[in-house]
C-alpha positions, 0 to 999 in steps of 0.5 A, a space after each residue: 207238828 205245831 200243836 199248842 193248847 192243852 193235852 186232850 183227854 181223849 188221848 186215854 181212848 188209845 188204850 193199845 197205845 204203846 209209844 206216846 211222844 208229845 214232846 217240844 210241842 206247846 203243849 199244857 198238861 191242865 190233869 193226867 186223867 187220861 193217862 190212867 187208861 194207857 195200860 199197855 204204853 212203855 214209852 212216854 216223852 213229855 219233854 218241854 211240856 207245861 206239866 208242873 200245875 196239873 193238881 195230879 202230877 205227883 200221884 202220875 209221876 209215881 205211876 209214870 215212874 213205876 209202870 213205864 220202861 222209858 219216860 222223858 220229862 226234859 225241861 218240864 221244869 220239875 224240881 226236887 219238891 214234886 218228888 220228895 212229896 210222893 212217899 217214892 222211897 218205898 214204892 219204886 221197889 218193883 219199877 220196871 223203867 229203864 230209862 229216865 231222862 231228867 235233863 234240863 229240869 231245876 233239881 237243886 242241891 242235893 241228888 234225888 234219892 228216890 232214883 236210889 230205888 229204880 232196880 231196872 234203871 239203866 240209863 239216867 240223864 240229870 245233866 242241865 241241872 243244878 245238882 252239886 252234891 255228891 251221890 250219897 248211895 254210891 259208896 255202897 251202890 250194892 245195896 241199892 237198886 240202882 246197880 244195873 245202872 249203865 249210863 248216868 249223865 251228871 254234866 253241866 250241873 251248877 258248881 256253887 
């Protein structure tokens, strides 16, 4: 559609909303304070959008993550930092979200651990990043949640 400038606020008045799709626009997240009010939203793709300096990302991510079934966050150019800050370990026990699209982002290194929690998680994209460590929970992927897991994209992550 061509919108730019920053996501409006009034975007939280659709409380029915169920499918929010603001991706590929030039679009800036300034704060998630709208999105506490999409109580019934299921899906949301935020990809290519300029989130990582709303001061309430974190604390978001974690309810996005935890209340969504689908969210997309493609090349919104997260890291491994915006997710080891949020105590995830111990809150995504009772996650419904079933797919999780992180491609094209800059996690480095070592593999994110708190996806090891997504119970529901059925489809994981991390591909287009620069991941090159080994999957630390698969050896024993019984114990973890993730074992409903389907579909898991690791290509063109960086080889050092």
């Amino acid at each position: 559609m061509g919108f730019s400038g920053n996501v409006p606020h009034s975007i939280g008045n659709l409380s029915n909303l169920r499918v929010l799709d603001l991706s590929n626009m030039e679009l800036v997240v300034d704060d998630f304070t709208w999105f506490w009010s999409l109580l019934s939203l299921k899906s949301l793709d935020l990809s290519e959008l300029s989130i990582v300096k709303a001061p309430n990302l974190h604390k978001v991510l974690l309810c996005m993550i935890s209340s969504l079934r689908e969210l997309s966050l493609s090349g919104c150019k997260l890291s491994n930092s915006h997710f080891d800050r949020m105590h995830l370990e111990l809150n995504l026990t009772h996650s419904i979200i079933q797919k999780l699209d992180l491609h094209s982002n800059l996690f480095h290194r070592e593999f994110p651990l708190f996806l090891r929690n997504l119970s529901s998680l059925q489809v994981l994209d991390l591909s287009f990043n620069e991941l090159n460590s080994s999957i630390p929970f698969m050896n024993n992927v019984q114990d973890t949640g993730i074992c409903q897991l389907k579909r898991l994209d690791l290509s063109h992550n960086s080889h050092y």
